[in-house]
C-alpha positions, 0 to 999 in steps of 0.5 A: 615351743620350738626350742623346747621340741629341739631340746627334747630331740637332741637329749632323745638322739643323744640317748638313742631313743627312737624319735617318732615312737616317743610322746612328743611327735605323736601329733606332729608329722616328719614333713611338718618339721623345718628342714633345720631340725630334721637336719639335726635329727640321725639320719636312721630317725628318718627312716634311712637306714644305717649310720650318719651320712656325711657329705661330700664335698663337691668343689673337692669331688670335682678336682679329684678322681680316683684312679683304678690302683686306688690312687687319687689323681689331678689335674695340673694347673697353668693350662686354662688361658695365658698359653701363648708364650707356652711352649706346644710340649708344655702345653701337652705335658699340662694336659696329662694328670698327676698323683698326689704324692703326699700320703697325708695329703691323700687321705685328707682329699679322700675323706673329703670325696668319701672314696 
C-alpha cells in the first residue's frame, strides 16, 4: 500500500499537483504520514510557504562566520592543546581569525552555511 501512496506522490510533486486537494489524501491526514514521506513531499505541500528548504550544514555553520564586509572568516588551527613549547606571540597570533582566500573555496562554504 505504501509504495504505491509514495509512487502516486512523487509523480504528483513532480507534475506540481497539490497534494492534499487530490483523492488519495482525503482520508489520510499529514500527521499520520512517516516522517520519511513527508520529507519527500515540497515543503509548500506542508503548508510552508516558498521554495524547498535546504539545510544547513552545521559542523560548517560552526567553523565558519560571516563577517560585516560579506567575507567568511575562521578560526586558525594549532591553538587547542600541545601549546607548551609554543611561543606566547604565537599562541596569540593563532588566537586571531583568518579570511578564506580562495574564491571558490568561498562559495562552496557559503552555500554549506546558506549566507
Amino acid at each position: 500500500m505504501f509504495g504505491s501512496l509514495l509512487r502516486n506522490t512523487t509523480s504528483l510533486i513532480s507534475r506540481g499537483t497539490s497534494l492534499w486537494s487530490t483523492s488519495i489524501f482525503t482520508s489520510i491526514k499529514p500527521s499520520s504520514l512517516s516522517p520519511s514521506l513527508l520529507n519527500n513531499i515540497n515543503t509548500t505541500e506542508r503548508g510552508l510557504a516558498g521554495k524547498a528548504l535546504l539545510r544547513t550544514n552545521k559542523s560548517a555553520a560552526k567553523r565558519f562566520r560571516v563577517r560585516g564586509n560579506d567575507r567568511i572568516k575562521r578560526n586558525k588551527a594549532g591553538r587547542s592543546h600541545n601549546t607548551g613549547h609554543k611561543g606566547r606571540k604565537r599562541i596569540n597570533n593563532l588566537a586571531a581569525s583568518a579570511p578564506i582566500k580562495g574564491k571558490k573555496i568561498e562559495d562552496r562554504m557559503r552555500r554549506l552555511i546558506r549566507a
